[in-house]
N, C-alpha and C positions, 0 to 999 in steps of 0.2 A: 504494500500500500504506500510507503513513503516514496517510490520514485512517481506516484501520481495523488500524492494527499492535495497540492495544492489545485490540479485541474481534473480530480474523479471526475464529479459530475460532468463535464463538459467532455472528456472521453468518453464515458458510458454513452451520452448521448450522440456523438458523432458514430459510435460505433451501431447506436439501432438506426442509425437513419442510412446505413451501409448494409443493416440487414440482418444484425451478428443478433441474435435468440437469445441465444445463453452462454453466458460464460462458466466457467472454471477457472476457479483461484487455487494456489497449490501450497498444500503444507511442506517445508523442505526440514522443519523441524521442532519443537512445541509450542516455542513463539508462533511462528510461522503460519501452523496449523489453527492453534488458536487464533492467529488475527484473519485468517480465512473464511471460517466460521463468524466471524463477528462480520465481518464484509457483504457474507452470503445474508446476514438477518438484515441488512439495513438496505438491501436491495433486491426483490423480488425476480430477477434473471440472473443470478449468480450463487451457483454453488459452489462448496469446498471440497478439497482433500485432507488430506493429515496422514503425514509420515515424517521420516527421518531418512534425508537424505544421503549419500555414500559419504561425501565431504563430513559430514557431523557421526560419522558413524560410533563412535568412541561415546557418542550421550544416545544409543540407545538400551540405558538398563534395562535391568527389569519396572525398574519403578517407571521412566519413562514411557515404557511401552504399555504398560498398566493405564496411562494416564491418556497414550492417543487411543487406546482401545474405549474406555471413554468420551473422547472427544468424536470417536467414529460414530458413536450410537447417536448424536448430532441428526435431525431428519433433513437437514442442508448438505451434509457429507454423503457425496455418491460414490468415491472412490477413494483406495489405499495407494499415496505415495506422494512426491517424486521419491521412491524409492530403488537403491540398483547398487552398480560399483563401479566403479571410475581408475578407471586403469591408467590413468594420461596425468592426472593432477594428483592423485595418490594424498590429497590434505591428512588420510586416515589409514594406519597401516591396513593392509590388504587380508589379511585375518579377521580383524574388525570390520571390512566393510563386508567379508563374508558373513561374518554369526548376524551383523545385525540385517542386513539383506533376507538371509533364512529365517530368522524369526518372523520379521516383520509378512513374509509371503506368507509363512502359516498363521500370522494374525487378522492374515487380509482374508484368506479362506475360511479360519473359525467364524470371521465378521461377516461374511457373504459380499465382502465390498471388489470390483473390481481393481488390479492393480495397474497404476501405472509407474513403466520401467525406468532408470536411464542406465543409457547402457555405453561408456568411454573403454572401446579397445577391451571388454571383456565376454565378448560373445560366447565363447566355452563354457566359463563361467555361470556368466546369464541363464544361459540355454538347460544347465544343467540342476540351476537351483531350482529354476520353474518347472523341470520336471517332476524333480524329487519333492517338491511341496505339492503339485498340481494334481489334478486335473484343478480347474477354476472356473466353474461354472459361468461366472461371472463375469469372467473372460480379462481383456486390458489393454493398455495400447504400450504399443514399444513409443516412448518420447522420443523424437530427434533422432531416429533411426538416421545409422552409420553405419549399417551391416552388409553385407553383400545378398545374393539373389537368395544363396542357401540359406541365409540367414532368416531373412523375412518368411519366405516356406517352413523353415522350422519351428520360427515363431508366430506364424498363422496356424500351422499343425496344433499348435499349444493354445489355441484362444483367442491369440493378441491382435489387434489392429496394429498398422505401421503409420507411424507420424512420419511424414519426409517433411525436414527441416529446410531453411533457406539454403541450405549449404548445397542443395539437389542443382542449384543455379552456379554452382564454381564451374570452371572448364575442366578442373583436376578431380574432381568428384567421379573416377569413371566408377567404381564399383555401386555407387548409390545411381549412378545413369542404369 
């Protein structure tokens, strides 16, 4: 919310007169989630997430995770995340963004909430937690899909929808062409 606290209302509004229904605001970590949720109540076309992003992986306890599991039961929250691992910026050792990545999927599946991914150079990874948590009824979208052809198949096989990011527009982008 702070990179638009002073001009919300005049985005929101330029965005319905362009056509945009609904949004999606993204929890990336309990602030985050929480100020999602509180965005989603003071606007009637705006829902939340709540997760704990790969970057903060190290703040998801137990207690943390106890508290977005709460925050999910929220009737504004449709979906579990930005959640994933980030193999490129590494902010969180790579162990860590594993265990809290795996929990956070089997908290998204106990919750019935869809997830959504992101996924930095660790598609094996990725691919293999979603399986061992999954099936996912509920299904999710891969964020900012950076993957190659077998990737997107694998994670369509699994549920997920694929977001192609701006990046789809580089000339050097051949594996996402």
């Amino acid at each position: 919310m702070g990179d638009y606290s002073s001009d919300l209302d005049d985005v929101l509004q330029a965005a319905a007169r362009h056509g945009v229904k609904r949004i999606l605001t993204i929890g990336i970590n309990l602030s985050s989630s929480k100020a999602a949720i509180s965005l989603a109540e003071r606007y009637p076309n705006i829902f939340a997430t709540v997760g704990i992003h790969p970057h903060d992986a190290l703040t998801a306890t137990p207690g943390n995770l106890r508290r977005l599991a709460d925050l999910a039961g929220h009737r504004l929250v449709v979906g579990y995340g930005e959640i994933g691992l980030d193999y490129v910026k590494n902010y969180a050792p790579r162990e860590a963004q594993l265990r809290a990545f795996s929990a956070q999927l089997h908290l998204a599946k106990e919750l019935g909430l869809p997830v959504v991914i992101h996924d930095r150079e660790a598609h094996e990874d990725v691919c293999r937690l979603i399986k061992e948590a999954g099936p996912f009824p509920q299904g999710g979208v891969m964020h900012c899909f950076s993957g190659d052809r077998r990737l997107a198949e694998a994670m369509i096989d699994l549920g997920c929808l694929i977001s192609i990011p701006g990046v789809v527009t580089f000339a050097n982008a051949h594996a996402l062409h």
